[in-house]
C-alpha positions as protocol buffer text, in pm:
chain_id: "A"
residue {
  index: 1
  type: UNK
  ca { x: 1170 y: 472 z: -475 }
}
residue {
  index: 2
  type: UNK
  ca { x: 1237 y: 189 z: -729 }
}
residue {
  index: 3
  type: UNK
  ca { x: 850 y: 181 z: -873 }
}
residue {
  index: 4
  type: UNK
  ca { x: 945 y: -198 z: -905 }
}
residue {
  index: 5
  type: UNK
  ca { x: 910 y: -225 z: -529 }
}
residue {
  index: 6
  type: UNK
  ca { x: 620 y: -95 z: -567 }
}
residue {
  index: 7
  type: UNK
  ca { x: 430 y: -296 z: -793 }
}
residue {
  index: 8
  type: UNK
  ca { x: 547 y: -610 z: -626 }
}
residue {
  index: 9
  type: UNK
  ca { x: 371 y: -527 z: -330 }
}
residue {
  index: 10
  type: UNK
  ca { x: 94 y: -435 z: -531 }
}
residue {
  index: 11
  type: UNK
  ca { x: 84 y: -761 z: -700 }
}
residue {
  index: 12
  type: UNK
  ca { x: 85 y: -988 z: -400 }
}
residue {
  index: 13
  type: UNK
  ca { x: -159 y: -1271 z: -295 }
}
residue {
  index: 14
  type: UNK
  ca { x: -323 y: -1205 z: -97 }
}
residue {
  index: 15
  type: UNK
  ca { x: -298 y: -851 z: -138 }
}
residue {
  index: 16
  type: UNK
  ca { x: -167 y: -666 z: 190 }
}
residue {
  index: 17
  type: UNK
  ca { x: -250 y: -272 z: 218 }
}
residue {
  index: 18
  type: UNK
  ca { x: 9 y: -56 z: 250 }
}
residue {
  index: 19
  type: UNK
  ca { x: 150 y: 292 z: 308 }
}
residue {
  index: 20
  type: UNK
  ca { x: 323 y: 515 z: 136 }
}
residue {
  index: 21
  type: UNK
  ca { x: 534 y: 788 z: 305 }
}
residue {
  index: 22
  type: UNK
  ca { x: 684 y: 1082 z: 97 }
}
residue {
  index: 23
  type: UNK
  ca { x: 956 y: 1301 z: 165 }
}
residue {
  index: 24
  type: UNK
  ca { x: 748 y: 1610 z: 275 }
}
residue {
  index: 25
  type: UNK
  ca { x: 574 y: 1352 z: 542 }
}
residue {
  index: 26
  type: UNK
  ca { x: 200 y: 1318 z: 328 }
}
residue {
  index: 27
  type: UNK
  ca { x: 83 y: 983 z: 367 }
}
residue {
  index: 28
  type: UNK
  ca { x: -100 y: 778 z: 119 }
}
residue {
  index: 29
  type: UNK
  ca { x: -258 y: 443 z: 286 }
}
residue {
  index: 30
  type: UNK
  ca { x: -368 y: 210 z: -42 }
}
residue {
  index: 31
  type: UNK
  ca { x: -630 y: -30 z: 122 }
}
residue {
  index: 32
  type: UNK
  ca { x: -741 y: -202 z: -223 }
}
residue {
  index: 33
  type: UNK
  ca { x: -511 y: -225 z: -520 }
}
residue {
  index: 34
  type: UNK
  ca { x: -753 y: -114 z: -766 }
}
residue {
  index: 35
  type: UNK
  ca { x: -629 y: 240 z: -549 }
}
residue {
  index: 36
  type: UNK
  ca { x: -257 y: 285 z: -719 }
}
residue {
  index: 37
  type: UNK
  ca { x: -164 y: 262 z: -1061 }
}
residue {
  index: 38
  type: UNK
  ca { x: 235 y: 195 z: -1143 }
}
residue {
  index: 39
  type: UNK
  ca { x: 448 y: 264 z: -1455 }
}
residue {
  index: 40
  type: UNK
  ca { x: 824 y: 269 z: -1477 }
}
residue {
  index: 41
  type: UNK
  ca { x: 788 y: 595 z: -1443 }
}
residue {
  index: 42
  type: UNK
  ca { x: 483 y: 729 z: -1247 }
}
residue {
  index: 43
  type: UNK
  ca { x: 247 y: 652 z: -966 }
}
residue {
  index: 44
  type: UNK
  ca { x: -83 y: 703 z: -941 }
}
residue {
  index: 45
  type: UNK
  ca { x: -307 y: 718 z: -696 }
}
residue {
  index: 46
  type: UNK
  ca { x: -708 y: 773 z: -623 }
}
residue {
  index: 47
  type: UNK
  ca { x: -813 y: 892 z: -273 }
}
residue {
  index: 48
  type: UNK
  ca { x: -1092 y: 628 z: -174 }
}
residue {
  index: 49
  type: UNK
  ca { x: -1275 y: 919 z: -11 }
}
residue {
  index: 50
  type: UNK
  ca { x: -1294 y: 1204 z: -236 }
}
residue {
  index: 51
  type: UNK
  ca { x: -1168 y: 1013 z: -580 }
}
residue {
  index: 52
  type: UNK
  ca { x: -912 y: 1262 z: -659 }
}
residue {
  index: 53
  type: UNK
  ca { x: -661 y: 1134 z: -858 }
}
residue {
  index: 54
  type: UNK
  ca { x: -270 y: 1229 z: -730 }
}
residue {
  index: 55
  type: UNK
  ca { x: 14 y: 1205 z: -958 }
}
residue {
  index: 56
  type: UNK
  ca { x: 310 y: 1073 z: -723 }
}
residue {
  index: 57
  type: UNK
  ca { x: 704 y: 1133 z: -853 }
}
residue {
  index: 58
  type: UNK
  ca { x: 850 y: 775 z: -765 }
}
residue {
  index: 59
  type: UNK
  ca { x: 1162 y: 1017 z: -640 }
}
residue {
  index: 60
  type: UNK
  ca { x: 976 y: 1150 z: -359 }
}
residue {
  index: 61
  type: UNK
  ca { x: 804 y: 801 z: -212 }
}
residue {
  index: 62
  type: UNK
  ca { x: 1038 y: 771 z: 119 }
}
residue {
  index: 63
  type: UNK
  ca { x: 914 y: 470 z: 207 }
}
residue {
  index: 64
  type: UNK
  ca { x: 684 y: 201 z: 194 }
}
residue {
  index: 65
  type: UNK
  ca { x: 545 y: 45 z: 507 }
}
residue {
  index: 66
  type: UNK
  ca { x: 332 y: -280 z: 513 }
}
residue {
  index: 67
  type: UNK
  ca { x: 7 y: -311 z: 714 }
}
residue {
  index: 68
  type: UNK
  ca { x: 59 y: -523 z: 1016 }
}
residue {
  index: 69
  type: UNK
  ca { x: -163 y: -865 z: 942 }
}
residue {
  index: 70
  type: UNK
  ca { x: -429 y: -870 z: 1190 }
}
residue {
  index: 71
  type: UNK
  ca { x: -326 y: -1102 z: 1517 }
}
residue {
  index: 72
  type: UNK
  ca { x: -355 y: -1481 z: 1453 }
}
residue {
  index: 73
  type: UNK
  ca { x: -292 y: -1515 z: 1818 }
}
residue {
  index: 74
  type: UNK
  ca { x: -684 y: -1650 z: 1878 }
}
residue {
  index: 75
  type: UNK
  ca { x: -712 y: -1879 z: 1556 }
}
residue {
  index: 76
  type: UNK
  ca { x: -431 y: -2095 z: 1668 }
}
residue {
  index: 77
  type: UNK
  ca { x: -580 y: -2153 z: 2009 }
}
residue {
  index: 78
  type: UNK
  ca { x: -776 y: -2507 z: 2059 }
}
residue {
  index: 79
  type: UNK
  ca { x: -1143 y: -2452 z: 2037 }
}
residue {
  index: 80
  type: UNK
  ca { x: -1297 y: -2593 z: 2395 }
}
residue {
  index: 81
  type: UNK
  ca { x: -1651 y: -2819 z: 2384 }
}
C-alpha cells in the first residue's frame, strides 16, 4: 500500500480510526493517531495494550478500512417538549 494513503487518513479532521488489514490476515485497528507512525518507506505501529512497537512493510498492508461513524440517525430527530 501507497504509505501516502496512509498518512492522509492519518492526517484527517477530525481524525477517524481505522484498520489495517495485511496480507497474512493480522489486523491492526489504530484508534488514536498518536498509534502509527508513517515514512515513505515504513510504518509503524504501537499496540495500545501492550506498547509493543511493530514495524509494518507498506508492501504487505492489504487494505485499509475506515471505522463506520457512529449513527447520526437520533441527532437529526426533532427534540419533543
Amino acid at each position: 500500500m501507497d504509505t501516502r494513503a496512509i498518512r492522509k487518513v492519518l492526517k484527517q479532521a477530525p481524525f477517524r480510526p481505522f484498520m489495517l488489514r495485511m496480507n497474512d490476515r493480522r489486523e491492526f485497528f489504530v484508534a488514536h493517531p498518536e498509534w502509527l507512525m508513517v515514512s515513505p518507506n515504513n510504518v509503524v505501529y504501537v499496540d495500545s495494550t501492550t506498547e509493543n512497537v511493530i514495524h509494518l512493510e507498506p508492501m504487505l498492508i492489504a487494505s485499509l478500512e475506515l471505522a463506520r461513524s457512529k449513527d447520526t440517525s437520533k441527532a437529526s430527530e426533532p427534540k419533543s417538549n
